[in-house]
C-alpha positions in Angstrom: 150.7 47.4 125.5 151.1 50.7 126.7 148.9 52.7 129.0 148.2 56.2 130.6 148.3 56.3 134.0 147.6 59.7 133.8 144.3 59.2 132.3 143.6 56.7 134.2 143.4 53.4 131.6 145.2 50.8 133.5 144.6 46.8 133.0 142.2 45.2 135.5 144.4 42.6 137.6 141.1 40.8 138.1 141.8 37.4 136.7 137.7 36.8 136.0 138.0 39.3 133.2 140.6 38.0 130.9 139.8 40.3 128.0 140.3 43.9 130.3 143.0 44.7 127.9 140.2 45.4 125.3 137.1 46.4 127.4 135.9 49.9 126.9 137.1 52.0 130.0 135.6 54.9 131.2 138.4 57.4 130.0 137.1 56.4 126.5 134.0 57.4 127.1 132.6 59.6 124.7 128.9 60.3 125.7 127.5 63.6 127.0 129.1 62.9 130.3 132.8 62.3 129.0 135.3 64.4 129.4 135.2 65.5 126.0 132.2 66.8 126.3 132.7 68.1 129.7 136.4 70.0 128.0 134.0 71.6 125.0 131.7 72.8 127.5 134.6 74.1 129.6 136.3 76.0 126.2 133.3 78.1 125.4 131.9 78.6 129.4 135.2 79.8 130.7 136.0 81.9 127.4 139.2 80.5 126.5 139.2 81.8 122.9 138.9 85.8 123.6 141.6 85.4 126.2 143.9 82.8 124.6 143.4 82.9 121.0 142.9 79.0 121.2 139.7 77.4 119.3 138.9 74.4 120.2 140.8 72.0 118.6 143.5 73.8 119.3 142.6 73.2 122.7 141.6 70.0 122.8 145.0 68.8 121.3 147.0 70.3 124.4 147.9 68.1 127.2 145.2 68.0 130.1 147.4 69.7 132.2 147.8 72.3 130.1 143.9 72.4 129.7 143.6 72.8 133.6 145.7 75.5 134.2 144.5 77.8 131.3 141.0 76.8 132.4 141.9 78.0 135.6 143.7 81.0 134.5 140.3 82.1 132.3 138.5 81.6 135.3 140.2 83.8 137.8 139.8 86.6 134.9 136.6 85.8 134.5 135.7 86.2 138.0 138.1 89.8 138.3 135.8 91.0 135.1 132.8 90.0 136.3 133.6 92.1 139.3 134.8 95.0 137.4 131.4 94.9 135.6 129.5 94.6 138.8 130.9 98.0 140.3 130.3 99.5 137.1 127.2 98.7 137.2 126.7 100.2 140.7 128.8 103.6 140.2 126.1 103.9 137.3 123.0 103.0 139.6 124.8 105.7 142.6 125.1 102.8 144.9 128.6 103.0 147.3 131.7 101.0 145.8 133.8 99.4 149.1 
């Protein structure tokens, strides 16, 4: 049997739980709390489509390192746009851009 260290889904060398191998591990988790959820939440939040053209399966099939850094990229814009916006906003309202 293979596993992904990566993702964390490793056997359990505790010898009191002799079926590990098939236990549910908390990388398959698939509840509101997963990752899963957490990466859908993350797609549409951090506005990955507009930026990357990626929907979400197309996101969701990439490796999760992949899914960091573009996460990470679409948040540094996100944050330079929101800034952008904010003087904008000010110029219009006459208050001093520093």
């Amino acid at each position: 049997m293979k596993w992904n260290a990566l993702e964390d889904i490793q056997p359990d060398p505790d010898k009191k739980r002799p079926l590990v191998s098939v236990a549910a591990h908390p990388s398959e988790d698939i509840s509101s709390r997963s990752k899963l959820f957490q990466r859908i939440k993350l797609h549409k939040d951090a506005k990955v489509y507009p930026l990357f053209g990626l929907d979400l399966i197309s996101f969701l099939e990439l490796p999760t390192e992949i899914c960091d850094y573009i996460l990470s990229i679409c948040n540094e814009q996100n944050k330079q746009d929101a800034k952008i916006q904010k003087d904008v906003i000010d110029s219009i309202n006459g208050n001093n851009i520093k």
